[in-house]
C-alpha positions as CSV (number, residue, x, y, z in Angstrom):
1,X,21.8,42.8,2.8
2,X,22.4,45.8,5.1
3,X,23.3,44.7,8.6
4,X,20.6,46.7,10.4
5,X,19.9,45.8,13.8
6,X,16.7,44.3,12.7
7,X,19.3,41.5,10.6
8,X,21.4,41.0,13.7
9,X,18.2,40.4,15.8
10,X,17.3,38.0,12.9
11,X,20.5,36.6,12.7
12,X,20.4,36.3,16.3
13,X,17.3,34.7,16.9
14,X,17.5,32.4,13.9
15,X,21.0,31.4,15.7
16,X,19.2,30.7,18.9
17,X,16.7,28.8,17.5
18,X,19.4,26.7,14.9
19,X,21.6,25.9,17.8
20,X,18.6,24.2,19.9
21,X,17.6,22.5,16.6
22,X,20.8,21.1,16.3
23,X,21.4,20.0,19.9
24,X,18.1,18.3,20.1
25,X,18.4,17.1,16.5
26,X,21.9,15.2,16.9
27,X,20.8,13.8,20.8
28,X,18.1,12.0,19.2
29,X,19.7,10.7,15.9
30,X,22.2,9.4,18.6
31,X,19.6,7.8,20.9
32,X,17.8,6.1,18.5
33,X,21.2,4.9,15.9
34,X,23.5,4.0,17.9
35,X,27.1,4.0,16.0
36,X,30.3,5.0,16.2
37,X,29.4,7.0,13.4
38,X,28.8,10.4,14.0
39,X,24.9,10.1,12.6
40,X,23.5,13.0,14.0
41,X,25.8,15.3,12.8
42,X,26.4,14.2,9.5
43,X,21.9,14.2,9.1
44,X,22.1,17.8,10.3
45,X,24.7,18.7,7.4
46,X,22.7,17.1,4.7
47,X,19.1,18.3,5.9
48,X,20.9,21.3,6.3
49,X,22.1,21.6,2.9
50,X,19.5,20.5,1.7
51,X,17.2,23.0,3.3
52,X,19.8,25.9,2.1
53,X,19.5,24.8,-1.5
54,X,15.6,25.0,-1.5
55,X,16.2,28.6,0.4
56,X,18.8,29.7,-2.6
57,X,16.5,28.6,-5.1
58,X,13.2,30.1,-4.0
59,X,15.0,33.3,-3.8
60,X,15.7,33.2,-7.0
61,X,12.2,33.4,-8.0
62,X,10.5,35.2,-5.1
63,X,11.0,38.3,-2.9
64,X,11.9,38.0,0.6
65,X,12.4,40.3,3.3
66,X,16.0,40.9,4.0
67,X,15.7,40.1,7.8
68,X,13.9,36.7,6.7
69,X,16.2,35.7,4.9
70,X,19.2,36.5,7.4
71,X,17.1,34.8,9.7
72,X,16.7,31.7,8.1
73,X,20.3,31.0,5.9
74,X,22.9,33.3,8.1
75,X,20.7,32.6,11.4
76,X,18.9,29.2,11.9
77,X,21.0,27.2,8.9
78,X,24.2,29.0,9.9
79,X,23.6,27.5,13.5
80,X,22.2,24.4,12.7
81,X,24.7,23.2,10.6
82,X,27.6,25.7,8.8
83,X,28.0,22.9,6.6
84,X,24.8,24.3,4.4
85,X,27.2,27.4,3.7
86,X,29.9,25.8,2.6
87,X,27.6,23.5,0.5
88,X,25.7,26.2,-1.4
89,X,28.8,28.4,-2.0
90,X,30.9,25.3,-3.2
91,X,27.5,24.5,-5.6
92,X,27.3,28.1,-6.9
93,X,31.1,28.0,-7.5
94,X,30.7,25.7,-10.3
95,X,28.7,27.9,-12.4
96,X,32.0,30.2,-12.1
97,X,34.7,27.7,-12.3
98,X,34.9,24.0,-11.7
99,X,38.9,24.8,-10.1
100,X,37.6,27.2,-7.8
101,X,35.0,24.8,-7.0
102,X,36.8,22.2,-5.9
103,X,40.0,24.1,-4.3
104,X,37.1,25.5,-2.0
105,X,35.9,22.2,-0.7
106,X,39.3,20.8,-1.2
107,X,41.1,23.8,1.3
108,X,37.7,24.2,3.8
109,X,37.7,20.1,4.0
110,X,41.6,19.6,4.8
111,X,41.7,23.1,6.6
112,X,39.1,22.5,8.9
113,X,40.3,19.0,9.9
114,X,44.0,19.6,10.3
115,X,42.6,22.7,12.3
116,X,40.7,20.7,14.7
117,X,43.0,17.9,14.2
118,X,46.4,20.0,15.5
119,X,44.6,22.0,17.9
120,X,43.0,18.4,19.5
121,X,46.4,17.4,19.2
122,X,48.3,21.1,20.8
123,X,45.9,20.9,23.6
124,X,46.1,17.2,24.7
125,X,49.9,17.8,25.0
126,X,50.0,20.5,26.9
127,X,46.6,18.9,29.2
128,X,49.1,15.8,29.8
């Protein structure tokens, strides 16, 4: 996929459109279950994924436009949930290698929390 600036419009406006899917998606998972859970999120990262796989899948057996495709993974999945990308790319990993497999969603799971997790952490102490 060429980045042509009919892809980054794609990108773009799939992004635009991901990002209000996802806001509107979690506020209402929220409203109507209630928890302590974080619901909403966690239904955007499976539907998400879920949607992603189909996407992989039917590209597999039929051509798509490039910007369509940008639009729809990199763009609206990317900013509904990024968890789709790590999700596919940890699935396609096992065809390569189960290790590299699971080191990927063994280092993006720890990495990304202790990231949060220390920079939550860095920032309440120095907020103090």
């Amino acid at each position: 996929m060429s980045l042509s600036w009919q892809t980054i419009l794609a990108i773009g406006t799939g992004g635009f459109l991901g990002a209000i899917a996802r806001a509107y998606s979690v506020h209402l998972s929220n409203k109507y279950i209630p928890l302590e859970f974080p619901v909403g999120v966690l239904l955007v990262n499976i539907v998400g994924s879920f949607l992603i796989g189909l996407l992989f899948a039917y590209f597999n057996y039929f051509t798509i436009n490039d910007s369509l495709k940008a639009f729809l993974t990199t763009g609206f999945l990317g900013a509904l949930t990024t968890y789709s990308t790590f999700a596919i790319e940890s699935y396609l990993l096992f065809n390569t290698s189960i290790f590299l497999a699971i080191s990927n969603m063994f280092l993006n799971l720890l990495g990304t929390v202790l990231a949060a997790g220390s920079a939550y952490k860095l920032l309440n102490f120095f907020l103090k």
